[in-house]
C-alpha positions in Angstrom: 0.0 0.0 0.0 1.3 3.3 -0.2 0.2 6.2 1.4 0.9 10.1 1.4 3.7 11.8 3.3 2.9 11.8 7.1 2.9 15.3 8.9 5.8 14.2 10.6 7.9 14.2 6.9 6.2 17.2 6.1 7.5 19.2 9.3 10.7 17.5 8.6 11.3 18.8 5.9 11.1 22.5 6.9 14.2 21.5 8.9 16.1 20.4 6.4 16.9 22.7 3.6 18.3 19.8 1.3 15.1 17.9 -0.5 11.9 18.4 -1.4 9.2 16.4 -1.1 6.6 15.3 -4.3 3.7 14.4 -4.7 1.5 12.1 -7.1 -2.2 11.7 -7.4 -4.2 13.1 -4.7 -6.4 10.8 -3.0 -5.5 8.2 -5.3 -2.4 7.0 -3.3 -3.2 3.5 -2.9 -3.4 3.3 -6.6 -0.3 4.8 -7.7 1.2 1.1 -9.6 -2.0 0.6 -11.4 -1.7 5.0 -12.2 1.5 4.5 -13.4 0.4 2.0 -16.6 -0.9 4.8 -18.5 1.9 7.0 -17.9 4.0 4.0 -18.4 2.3 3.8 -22.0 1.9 7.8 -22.8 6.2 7.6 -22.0 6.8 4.9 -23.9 4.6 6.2 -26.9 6.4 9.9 -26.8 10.1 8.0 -26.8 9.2 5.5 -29.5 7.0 7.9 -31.5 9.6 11.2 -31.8 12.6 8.8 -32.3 10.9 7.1 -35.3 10.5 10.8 -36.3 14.0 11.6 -35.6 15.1 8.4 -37.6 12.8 8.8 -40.6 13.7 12.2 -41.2 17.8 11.0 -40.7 17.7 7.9 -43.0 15.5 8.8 -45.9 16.8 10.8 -48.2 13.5 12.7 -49.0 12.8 14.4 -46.0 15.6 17.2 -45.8 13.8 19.8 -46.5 13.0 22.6 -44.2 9.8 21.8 -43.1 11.7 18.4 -41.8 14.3 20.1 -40.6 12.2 21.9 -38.3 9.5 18.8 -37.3 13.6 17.1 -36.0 13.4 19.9 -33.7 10.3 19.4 -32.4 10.7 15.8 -32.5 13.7 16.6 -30.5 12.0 19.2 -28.0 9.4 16.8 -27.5 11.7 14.1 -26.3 13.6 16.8 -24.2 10.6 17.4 -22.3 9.6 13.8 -22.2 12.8 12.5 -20.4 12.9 15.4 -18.2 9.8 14.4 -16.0 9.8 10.5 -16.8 12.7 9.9 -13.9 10.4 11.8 -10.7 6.8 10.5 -12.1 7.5 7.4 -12.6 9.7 6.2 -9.8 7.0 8.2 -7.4 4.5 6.3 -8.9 6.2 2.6 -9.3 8.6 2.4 -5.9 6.9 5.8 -3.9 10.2 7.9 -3.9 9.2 11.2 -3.3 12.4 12.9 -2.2 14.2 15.2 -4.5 17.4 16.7 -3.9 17.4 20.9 -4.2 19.7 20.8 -6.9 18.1 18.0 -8.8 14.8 19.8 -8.3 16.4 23.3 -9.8 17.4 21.2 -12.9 14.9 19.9 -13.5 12.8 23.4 -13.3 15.4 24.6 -16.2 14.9 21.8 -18.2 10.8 21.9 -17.8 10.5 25.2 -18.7 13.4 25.7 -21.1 11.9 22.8 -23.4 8.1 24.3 -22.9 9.8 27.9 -24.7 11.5 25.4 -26.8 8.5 23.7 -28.1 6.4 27.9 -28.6 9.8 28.8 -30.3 9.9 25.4 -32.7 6.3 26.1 -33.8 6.9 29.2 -34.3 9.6 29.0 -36.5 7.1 26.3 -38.6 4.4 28.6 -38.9 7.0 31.3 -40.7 8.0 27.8 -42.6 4.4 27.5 -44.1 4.4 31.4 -44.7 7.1 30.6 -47.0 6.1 28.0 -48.3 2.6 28.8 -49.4 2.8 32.5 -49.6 6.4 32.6 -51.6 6.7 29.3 -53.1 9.7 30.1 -55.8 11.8 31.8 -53.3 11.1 28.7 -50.3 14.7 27.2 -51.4 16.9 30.4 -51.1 15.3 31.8 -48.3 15.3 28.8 -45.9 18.8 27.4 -46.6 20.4 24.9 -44.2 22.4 27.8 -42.6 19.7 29.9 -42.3 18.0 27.0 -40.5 20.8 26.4 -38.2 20.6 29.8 -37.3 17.1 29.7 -36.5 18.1 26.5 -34.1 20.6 28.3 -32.2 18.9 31.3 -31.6 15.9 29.1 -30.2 18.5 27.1 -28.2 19.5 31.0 -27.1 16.3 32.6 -26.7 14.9 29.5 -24.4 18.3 29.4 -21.9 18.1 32.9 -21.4 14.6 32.8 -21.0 14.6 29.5 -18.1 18.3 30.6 -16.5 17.3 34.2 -14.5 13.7 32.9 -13.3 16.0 29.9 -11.6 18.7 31.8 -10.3 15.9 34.3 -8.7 14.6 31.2 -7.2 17.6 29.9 -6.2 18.6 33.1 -3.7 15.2 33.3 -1.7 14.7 31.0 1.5 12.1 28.0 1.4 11.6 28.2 5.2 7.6 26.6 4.8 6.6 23.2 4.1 8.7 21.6 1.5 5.7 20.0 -0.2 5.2 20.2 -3.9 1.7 19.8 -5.6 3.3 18.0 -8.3 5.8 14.6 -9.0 8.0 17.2 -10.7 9.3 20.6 -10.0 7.4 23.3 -11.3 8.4 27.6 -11.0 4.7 28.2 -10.4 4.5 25.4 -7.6 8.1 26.0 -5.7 7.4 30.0 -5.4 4.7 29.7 -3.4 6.8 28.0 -0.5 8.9 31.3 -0.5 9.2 33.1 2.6 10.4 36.2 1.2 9.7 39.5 -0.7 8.8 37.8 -4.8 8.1 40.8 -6.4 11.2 40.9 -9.1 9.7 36.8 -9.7 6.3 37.8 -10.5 7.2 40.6 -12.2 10.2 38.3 -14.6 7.3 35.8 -14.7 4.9 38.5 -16.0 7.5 39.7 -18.8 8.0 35.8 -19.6 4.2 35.9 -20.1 4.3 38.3 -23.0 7.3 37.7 -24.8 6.6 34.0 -25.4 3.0 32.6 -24.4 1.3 35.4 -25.5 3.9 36.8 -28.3 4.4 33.3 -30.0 0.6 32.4 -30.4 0.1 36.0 -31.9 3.0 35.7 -34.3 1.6 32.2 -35.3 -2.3 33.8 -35.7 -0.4 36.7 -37.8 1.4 34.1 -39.9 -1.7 32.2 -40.6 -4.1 35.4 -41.3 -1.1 36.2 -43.9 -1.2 32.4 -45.4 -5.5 32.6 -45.4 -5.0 35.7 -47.3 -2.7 34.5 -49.9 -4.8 30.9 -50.2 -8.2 33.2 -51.1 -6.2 34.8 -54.0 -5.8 31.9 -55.4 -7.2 30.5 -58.5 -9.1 27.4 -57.9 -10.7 25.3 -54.5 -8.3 22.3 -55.4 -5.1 25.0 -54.2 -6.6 26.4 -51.7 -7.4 22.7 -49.9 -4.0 21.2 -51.1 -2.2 24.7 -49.4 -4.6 24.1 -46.4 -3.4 20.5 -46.3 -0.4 21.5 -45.9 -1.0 23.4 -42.9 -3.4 20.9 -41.1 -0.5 18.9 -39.3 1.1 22.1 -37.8 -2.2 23.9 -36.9 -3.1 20.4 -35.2 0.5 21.0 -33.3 -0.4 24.3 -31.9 -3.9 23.6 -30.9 -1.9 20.8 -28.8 0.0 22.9 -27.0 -1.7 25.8 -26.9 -5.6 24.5 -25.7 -3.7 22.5 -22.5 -1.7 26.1 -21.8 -4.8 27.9 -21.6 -7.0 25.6 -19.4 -3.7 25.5 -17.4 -3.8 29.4 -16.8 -7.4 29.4 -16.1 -7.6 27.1 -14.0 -4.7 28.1 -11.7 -6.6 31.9 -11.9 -10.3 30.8 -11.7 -10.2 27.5 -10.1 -7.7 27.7 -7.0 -9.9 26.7 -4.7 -11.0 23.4 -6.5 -9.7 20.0 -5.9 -5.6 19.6 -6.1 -6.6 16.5 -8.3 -8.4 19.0 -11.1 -5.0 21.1 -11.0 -2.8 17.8 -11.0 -4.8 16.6 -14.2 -4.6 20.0 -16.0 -0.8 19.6 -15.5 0.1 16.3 -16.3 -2.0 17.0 -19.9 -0.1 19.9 -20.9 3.1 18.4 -20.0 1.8 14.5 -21.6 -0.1 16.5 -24.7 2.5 17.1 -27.0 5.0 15.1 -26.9 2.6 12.1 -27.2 0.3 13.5 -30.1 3.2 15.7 -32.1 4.5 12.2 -33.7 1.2 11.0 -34.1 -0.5 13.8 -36.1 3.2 14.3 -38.2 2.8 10.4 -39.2 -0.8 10.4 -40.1 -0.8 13.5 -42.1 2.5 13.9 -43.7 2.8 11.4 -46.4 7.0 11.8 -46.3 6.8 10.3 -43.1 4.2 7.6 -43.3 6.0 6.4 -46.0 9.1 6.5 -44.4 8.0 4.8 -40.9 6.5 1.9 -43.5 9.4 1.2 -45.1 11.5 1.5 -41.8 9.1 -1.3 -40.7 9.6 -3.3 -43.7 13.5 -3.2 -43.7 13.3 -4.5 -39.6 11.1 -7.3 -40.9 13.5 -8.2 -43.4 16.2 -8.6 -41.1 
């Protein structure tokens, strides 16, 4: 049976400044091995599904283009974020663990949040991708070039580290003298803060700026992107391109519905809801972090007939052998 941490771990833990303590599914402790089978299978789905994405994409010889280029990223983000809370979820929910270090806690915080910027940054660079694409079709070649690309990488790589390093090392200086319990079975910025004892004003107000320069900035850029592709399809001659240019859109508007519906009913609920059930926040969680890394491959394979093809004949050639 396992049960949740007693009071006396709890007030333990206000003592000792090194761990923090997690926790899994509210009121659903003495269920936590038969919890863990679905997140057992949403894991093992996201690993397997963004590294046959990652292996199409490096073994066929079609799929170098930059719209691939680009879905490698995301492929890779995905995983990123995957692996990142697999190691506290799962050995929480399979041998009740619910100890974390402070330092592994604070890396993990950098890695959660750097590779949630990651994936806003990655679909953003796909939407300007499709702008391309469908809005300046003869000039798609020279203006995404592979060092243009790499470019475009590294800055995302940049933008997302300096984005994820000051909100940790503004965490890092204030004193966690209250309970050490976390609402989650990983570390979250929103979910440590609130055991600060101490004066978070710069936080909120670095949080706030975080707000609008990526969760609000990169959906608006995307909508703009897409009003500017819309625009372009309606000039065009016949129904049969406008559906084919839409078609070629679905895949990545499916991608940033994904993200972007779980993020919202997130931010709701932690503004309109506090005062409902820990489990309702827990769930609301655990689907925006699950959400994309689990559906990305499969909407990629389904609609883009590159990579179906490819996975097929990856199949094939394991058969073979």
């Amino acid at each position: 049976m396992l049960y949740p941490p007693s009071m006396s771990e709890i007030t333990n833990t206000t003592h000792d400044p090194f761990y923090f303590i997690l926790t899994g599914i509210p009121g659903f402790e003495a269920f936590h091995l038969w919890i863990s089978i679905p997140f057992f299978c949403l894991y093992t789905i996201s690993i397997m599904g963004n590294t046959t994405i990652l292996t199409v994409i490096h073994t066929e010889p079609s799929p170098h283009q930059p719209m691939y280029l680009f879905l490698s990223m995301l492929a890779l983000t995905d995983l990123g974020l995957t692996l990142t809370t697999l190691p506290t979820v799962m050995q929480l929910l399979w041998f009740n663990i619910r100890e974390i270090s402070f330092e592994a806690c604070f890396a993990q915080l950098f890695f959660l949040h750097g590779f949630s910027f990651m994936e806003s940054s990655v679909l953003l660079a796909m939407s300007f991708d499709r702008y391309v694409a469908i809005c300046r079709p003869l000039h798609y070649a020279s203006i995404l070039t592979n060092e243009v690309i790499g470019r475009i990488g590294l800055t995302i790589i940049c933008r997302c580290v300096l984005a994820a390093l000051p909100s940790l090392f503004l965490l890092k200086r204030l004193p966690f003298c209250h309970s050490h319990l976390l609402s989650h079975s990983y570390c979250l910025h929103q979910d440590m803060i609130h055991l600060v004892c101490a004066d978070i004003r710069i936080n909120s107000w670095y949080g706030f700026a975080l707000v609008l320069l990526i969760i609000v900035l990169d959906p608006l850029l995307i909508i703009l992107s897409y009003a500017l592709i819309l625009k372009s399809i309606l000039n065009t001659a016949t129904w049969t391109e406008r559906l084919r240019a839409l078609n070629n859109c679905v895949s990545h508007m499916l991608a940033v519905l994904v993200l972007y519906v779980p993020m919202v009913g997130v931010s709701m609920t932690h503004r309109f809801a506090k005062h409902a059930s820990p489990l309702v926040h827990v769930f609301m969680a655990n689907i925006y972090l699950l959400a994309p890394p689990v559906m990305n491959p499969i909407i990629y394979s389904a609609k883009t007939k590159q990579i179906r093809q490819g996975i097929t004949r990856l199949l094939l050639q394991r058969k073979a052998h």
